[in-house]
PQR file of N, CA, C, O and H, with PARSE charges and radii, in Angstrom:
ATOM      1  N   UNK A   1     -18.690  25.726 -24.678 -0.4000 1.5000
ATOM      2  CA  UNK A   1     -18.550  24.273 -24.543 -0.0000 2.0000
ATOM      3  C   UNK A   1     -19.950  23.664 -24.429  0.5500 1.7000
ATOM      4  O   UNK A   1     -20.905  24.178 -23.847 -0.5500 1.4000
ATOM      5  N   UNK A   2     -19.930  22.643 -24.989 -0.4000 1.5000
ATOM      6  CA  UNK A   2     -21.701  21.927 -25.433 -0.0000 2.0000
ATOM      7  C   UNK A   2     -21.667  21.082 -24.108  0.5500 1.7000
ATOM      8  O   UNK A   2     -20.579  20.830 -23.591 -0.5500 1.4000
ATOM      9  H   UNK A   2     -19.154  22.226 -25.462  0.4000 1.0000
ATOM     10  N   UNK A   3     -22.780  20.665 -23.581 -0.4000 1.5000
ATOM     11  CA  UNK A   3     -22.840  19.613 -22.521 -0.0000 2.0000
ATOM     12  C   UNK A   3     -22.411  18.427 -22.798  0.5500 1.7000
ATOM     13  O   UNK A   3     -21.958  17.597 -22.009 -0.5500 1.4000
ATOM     14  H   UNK A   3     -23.664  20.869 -24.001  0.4000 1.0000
ATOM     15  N   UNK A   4     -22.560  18.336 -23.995 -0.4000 1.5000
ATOM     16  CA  UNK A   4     -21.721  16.426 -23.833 -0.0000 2.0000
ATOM     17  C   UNK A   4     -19.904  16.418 -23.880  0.5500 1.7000
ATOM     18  O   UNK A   4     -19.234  15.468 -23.475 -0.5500 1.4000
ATOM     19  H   UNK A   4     -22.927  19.010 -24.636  0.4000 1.0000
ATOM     20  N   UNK A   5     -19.266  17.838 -24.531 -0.4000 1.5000
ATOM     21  CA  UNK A   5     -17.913  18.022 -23.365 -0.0000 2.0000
ATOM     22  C   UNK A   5     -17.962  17.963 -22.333  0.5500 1.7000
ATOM     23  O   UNK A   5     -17.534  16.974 -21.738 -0.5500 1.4000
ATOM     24  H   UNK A   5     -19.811  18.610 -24.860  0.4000 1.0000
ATOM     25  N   UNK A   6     -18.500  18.991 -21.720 -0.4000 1.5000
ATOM     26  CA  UNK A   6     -18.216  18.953 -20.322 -0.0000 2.0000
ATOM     27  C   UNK A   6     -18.722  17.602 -19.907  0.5500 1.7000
ATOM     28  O   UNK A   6     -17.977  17.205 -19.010 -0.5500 1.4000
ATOM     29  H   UNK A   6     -18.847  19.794 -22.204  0.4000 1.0000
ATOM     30  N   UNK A   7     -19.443  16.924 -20.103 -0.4000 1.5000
ATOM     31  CA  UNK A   7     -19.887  15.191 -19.376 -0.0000 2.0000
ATOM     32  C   UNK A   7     -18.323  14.342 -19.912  0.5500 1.7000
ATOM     33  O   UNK A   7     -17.802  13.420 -19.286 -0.5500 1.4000
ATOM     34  H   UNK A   7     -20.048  17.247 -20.831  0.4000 1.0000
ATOM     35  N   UNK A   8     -17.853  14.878 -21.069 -0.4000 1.5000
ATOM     36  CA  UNK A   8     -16.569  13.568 -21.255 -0.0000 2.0000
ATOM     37  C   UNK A   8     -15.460  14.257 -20.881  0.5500 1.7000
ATOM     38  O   UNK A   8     -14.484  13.512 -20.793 -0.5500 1.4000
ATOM     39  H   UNK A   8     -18.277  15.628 -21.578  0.4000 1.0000
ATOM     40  N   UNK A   9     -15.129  15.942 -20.504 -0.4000 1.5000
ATOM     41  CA  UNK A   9     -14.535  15.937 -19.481 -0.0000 2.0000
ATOM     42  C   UNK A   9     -14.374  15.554 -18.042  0.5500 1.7000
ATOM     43  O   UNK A   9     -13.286  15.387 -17.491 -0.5500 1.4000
ATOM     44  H   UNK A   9     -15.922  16.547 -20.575  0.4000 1.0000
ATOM     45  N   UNK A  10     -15.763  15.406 -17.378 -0.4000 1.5000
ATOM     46  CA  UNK A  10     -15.323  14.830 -16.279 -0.0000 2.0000
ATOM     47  C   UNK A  10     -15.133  13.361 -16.131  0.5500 1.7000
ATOM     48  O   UNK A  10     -14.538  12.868 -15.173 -0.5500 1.4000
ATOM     49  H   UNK A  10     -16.647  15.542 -17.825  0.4000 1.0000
ATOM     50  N   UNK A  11     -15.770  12.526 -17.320 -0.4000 1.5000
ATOM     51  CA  UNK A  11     -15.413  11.591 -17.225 -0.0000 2.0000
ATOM     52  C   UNK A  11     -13.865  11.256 -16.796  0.5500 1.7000
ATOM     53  O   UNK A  11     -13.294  10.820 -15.797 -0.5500 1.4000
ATOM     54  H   UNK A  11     -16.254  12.926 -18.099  0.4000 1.0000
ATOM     55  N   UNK A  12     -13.539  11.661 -17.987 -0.4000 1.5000
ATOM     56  CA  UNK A  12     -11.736  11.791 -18.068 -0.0000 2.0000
ATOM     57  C   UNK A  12     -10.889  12.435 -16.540  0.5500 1.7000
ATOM     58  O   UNK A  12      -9.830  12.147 -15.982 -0.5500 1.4000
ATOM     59  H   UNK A  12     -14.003  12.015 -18.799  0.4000 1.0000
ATOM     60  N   UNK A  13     -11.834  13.285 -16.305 -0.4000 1.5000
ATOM     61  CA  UNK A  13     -11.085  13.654 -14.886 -0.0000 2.0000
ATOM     62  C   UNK A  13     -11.215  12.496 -13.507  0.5500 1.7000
ATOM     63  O   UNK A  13     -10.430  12.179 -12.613 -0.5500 1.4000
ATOM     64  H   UNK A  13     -12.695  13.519 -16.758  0.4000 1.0000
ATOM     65  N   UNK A  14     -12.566  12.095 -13.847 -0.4000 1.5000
ATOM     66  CA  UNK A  14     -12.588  10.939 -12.565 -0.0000 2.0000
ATOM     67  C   UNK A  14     -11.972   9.729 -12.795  0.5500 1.7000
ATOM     68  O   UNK A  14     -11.404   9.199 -11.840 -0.5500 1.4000
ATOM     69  H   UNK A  14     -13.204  12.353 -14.572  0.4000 1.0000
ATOM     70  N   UNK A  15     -11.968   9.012 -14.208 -0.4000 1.5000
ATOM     71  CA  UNK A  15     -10.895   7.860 -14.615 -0.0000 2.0000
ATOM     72  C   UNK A  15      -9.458   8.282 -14.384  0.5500 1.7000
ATOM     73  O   UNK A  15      -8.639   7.400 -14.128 -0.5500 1.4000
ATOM     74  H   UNK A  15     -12.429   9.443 -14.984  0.4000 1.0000
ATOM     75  N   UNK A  16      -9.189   9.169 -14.431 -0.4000 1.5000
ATOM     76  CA  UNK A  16      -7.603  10.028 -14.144 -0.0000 2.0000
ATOM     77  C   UNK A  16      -7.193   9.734 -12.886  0.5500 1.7000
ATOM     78  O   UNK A  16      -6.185   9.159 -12.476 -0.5500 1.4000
ATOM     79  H   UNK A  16      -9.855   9.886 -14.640  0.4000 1.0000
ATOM     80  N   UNK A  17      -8.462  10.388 -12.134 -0.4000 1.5000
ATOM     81  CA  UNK A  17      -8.242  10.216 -10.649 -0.0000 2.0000
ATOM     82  C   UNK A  17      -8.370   9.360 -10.271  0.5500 1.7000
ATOM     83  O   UNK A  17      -7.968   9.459  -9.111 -0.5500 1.4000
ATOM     84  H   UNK A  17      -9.281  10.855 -12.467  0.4000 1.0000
ATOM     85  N   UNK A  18      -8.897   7.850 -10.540 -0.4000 1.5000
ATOM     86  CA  UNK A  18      -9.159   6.677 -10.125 -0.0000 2.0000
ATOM     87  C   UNK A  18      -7.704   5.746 -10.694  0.5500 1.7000
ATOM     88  O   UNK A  18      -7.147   4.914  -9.978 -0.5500 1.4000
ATOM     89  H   UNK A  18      -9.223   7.769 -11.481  0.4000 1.0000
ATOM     90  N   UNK A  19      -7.475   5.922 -11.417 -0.4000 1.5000
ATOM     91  CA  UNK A  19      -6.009   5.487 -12.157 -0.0000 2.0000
ATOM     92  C   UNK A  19      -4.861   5.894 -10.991  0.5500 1.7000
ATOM     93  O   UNK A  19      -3.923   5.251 -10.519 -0.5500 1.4000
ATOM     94  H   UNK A  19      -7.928   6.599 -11.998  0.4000 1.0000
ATOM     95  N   UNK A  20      -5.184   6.762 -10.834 -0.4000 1.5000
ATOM     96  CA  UNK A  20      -3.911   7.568  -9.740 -0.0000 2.0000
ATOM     97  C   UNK A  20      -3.699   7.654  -8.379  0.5500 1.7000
ATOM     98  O   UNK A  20      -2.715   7.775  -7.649 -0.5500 1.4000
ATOM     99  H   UNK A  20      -5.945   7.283 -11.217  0.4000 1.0000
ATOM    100  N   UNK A  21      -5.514   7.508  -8.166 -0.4000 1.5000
ATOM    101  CA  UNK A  21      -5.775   6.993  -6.889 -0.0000 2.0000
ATOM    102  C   UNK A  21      -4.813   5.341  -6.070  0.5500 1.7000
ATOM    103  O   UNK A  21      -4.116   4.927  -5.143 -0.5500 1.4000
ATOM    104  H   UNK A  21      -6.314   7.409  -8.759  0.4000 1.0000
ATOM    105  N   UNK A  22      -5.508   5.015  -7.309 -0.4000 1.5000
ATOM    106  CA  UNK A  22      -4.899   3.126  -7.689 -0.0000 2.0000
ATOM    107  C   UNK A  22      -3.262   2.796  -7.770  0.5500 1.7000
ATOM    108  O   UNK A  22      -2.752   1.870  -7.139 -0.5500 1.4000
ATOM    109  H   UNK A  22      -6.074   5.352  -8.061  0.4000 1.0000
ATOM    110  N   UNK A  23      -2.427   3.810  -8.756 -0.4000 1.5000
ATOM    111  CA  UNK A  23      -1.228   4.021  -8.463 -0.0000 2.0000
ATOM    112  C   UNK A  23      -0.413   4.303  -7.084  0.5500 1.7000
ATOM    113  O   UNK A  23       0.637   3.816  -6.666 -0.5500 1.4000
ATOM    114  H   UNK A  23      -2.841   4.562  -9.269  0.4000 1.0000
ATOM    115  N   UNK A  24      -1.234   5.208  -6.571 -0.4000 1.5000
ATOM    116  CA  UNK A  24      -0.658   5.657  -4.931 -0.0000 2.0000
ATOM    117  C   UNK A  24      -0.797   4.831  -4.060  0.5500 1.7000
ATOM    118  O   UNK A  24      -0.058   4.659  -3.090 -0.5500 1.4000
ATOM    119  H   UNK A  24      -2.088   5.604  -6.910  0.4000 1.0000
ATOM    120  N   UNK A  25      -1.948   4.141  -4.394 -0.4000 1.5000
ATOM    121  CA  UNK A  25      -2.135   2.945  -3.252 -0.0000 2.0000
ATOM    122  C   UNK A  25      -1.386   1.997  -3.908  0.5500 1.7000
ATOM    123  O   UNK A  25      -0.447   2.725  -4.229 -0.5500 1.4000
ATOM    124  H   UNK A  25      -2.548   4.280  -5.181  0.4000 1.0000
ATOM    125  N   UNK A  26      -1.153   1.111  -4.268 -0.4000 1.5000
ATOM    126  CA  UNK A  26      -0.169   0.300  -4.701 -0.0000 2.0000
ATOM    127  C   UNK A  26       1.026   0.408  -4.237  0.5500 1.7000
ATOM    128  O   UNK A  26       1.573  -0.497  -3.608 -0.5500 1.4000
ATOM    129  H   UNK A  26      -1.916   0.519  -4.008  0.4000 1.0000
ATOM    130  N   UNK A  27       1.616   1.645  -4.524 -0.4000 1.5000
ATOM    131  CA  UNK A  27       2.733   1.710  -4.181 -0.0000 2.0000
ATOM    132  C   UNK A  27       2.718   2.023  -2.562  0.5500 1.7000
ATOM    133  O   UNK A  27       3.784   1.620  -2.098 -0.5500 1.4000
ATOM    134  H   UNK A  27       1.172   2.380  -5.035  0.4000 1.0000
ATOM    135  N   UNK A  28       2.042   2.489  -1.738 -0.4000 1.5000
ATOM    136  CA  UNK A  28       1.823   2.568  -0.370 -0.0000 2.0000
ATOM    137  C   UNK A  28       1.589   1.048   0.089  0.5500 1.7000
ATOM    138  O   UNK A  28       2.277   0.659   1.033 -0.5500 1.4000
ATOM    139  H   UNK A  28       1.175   2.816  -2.115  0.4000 1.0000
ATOM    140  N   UNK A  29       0.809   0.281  -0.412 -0.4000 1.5000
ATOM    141  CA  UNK A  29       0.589  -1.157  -0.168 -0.0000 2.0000
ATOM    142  C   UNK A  29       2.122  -2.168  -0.148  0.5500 1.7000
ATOM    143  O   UNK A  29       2.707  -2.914   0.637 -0.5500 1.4000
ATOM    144  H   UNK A  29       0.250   0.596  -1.179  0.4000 1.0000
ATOM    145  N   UNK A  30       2.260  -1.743  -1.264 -0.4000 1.5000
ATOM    146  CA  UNK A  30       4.139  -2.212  -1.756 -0.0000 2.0000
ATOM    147  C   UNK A  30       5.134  -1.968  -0.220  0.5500 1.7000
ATOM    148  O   UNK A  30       5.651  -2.867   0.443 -0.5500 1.4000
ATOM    149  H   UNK A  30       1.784  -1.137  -1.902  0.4000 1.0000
ATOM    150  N   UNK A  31       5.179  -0.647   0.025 -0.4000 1.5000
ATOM    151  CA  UNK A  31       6.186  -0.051   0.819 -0.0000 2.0000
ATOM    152  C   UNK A  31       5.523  -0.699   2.426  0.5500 1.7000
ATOM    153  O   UNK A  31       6.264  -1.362   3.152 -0.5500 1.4000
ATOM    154  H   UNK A  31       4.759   0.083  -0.513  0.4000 1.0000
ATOM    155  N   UNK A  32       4.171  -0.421   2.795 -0.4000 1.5000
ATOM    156  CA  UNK A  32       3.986  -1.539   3.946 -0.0000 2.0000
ATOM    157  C   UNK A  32       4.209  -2.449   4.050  0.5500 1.7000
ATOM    158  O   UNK A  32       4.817  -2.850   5.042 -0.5500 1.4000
ATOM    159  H   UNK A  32       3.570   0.117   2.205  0.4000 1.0000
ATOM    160  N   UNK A  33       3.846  -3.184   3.127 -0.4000 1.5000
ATOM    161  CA  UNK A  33       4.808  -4.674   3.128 -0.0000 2.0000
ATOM    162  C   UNK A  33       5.971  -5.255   3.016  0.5500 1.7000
ATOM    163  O   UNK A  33       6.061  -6.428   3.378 -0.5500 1.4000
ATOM    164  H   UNK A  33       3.352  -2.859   2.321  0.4000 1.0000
ATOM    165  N   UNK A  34       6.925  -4.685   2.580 -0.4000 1.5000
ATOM    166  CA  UNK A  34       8.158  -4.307   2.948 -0.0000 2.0000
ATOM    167  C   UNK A  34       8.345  -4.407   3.646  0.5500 1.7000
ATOM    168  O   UNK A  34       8.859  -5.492   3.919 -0.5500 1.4000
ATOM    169  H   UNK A  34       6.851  -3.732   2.286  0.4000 1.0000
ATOM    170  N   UNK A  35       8.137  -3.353   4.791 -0.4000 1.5000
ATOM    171  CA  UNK A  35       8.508  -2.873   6.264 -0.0000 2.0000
ATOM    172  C   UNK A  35       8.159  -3.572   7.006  0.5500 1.7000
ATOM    173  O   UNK A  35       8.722  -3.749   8.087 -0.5500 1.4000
ATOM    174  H   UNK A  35       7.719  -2.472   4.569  0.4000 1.0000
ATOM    175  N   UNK A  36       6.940  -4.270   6.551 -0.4000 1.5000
ATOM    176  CA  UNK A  36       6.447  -5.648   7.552 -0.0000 2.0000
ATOM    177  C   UNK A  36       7.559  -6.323   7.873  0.5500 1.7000
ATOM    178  O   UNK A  36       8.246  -6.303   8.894 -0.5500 1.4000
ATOM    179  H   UNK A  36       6.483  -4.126   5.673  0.4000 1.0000
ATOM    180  N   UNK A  37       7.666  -7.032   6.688 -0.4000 1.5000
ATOM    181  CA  UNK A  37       8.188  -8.051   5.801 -0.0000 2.0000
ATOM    182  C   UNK A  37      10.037  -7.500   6.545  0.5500 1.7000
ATOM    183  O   UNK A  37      10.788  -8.475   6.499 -0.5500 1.4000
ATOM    184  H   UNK A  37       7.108  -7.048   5.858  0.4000 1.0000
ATOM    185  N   UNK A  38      10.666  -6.362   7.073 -0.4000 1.5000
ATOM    186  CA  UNK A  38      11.928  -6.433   7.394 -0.0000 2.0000
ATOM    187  C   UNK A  38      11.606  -6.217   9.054  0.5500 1.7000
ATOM    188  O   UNK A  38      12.392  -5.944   9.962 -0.5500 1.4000
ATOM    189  H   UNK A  38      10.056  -5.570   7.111  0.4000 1.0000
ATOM    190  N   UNK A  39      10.427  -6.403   9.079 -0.4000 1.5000
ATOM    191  CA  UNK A  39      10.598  -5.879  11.086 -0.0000 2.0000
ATOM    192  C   UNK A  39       9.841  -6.653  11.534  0.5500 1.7000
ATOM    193  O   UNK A  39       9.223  -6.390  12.566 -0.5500 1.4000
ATOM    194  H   UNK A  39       9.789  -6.624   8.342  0.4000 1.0000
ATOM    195  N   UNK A  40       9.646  -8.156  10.682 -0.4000 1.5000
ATOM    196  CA  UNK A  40       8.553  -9.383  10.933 -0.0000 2.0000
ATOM    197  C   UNK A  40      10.034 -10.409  11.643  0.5500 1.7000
ATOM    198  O   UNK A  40      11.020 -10.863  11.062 -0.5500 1.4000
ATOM    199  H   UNK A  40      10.148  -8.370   9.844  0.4000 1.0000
ATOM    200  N   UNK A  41       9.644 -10.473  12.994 -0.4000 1.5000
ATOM    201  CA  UNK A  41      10.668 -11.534  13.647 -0.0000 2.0000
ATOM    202  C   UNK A  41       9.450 -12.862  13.739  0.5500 1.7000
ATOM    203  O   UNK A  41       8.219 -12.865  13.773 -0.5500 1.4000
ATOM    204  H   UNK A  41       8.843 -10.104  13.465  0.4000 1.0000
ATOM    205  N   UNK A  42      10.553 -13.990  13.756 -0.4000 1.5000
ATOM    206  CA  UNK A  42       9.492 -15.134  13.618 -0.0000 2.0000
ATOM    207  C   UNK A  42       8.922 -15.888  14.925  0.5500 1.7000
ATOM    208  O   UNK A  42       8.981 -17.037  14.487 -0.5500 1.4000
ATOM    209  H   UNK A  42      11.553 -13.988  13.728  0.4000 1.0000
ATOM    210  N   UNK A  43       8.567 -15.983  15.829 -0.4000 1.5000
ATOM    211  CA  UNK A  43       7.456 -16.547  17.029 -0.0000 2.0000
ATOM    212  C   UNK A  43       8.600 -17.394  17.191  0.5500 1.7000
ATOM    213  O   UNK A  43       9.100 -18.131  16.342 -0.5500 1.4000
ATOM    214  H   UNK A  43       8.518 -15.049  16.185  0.4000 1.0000
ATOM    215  N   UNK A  44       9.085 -17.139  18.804 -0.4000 1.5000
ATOM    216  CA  UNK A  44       9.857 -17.763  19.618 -0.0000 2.0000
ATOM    217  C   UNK A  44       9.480 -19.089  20.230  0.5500 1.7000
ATOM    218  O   UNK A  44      10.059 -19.440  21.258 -0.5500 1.4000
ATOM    219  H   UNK A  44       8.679 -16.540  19.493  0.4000 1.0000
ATOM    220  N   UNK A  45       8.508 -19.895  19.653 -0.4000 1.5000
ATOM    221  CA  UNK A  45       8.152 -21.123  20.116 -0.0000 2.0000
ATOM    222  C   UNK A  45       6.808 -20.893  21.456  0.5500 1.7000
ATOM    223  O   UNK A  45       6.551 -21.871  22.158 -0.5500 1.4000
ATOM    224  H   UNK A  45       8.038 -19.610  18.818  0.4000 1.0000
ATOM    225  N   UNK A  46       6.072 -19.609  21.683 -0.4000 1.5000
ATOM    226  CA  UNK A  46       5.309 -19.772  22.573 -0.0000 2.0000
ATOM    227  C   UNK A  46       4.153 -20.054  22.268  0.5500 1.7000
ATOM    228  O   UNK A  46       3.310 -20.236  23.146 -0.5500 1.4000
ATOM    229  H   UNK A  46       6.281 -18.814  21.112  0.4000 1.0000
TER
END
């Protein structure tokens, strides 16, 4: 394998992982807010 594969393999591996990174959080962001959002009671006037 020549060096400029291996440089656009890892490219591809860290955009992969940043894509997926980004996916997981999203959807973790999604699901907290949710849960907020059903166990959020509204301020009793104090």
């Amino acid at each position: 394998m020549s060096g400029i594969h291996v440089v656009y393999l890892m490219l591809s591996i860290v955009f992969a992982s940043f894509i997926t990174y980004m996916f997981v959080y999203n959807i973790r962001t999604n699901h907290r807010q949710r849960e907020m959002r059903l166990r959020h009671h509204p301020p009793n006037g104090k």
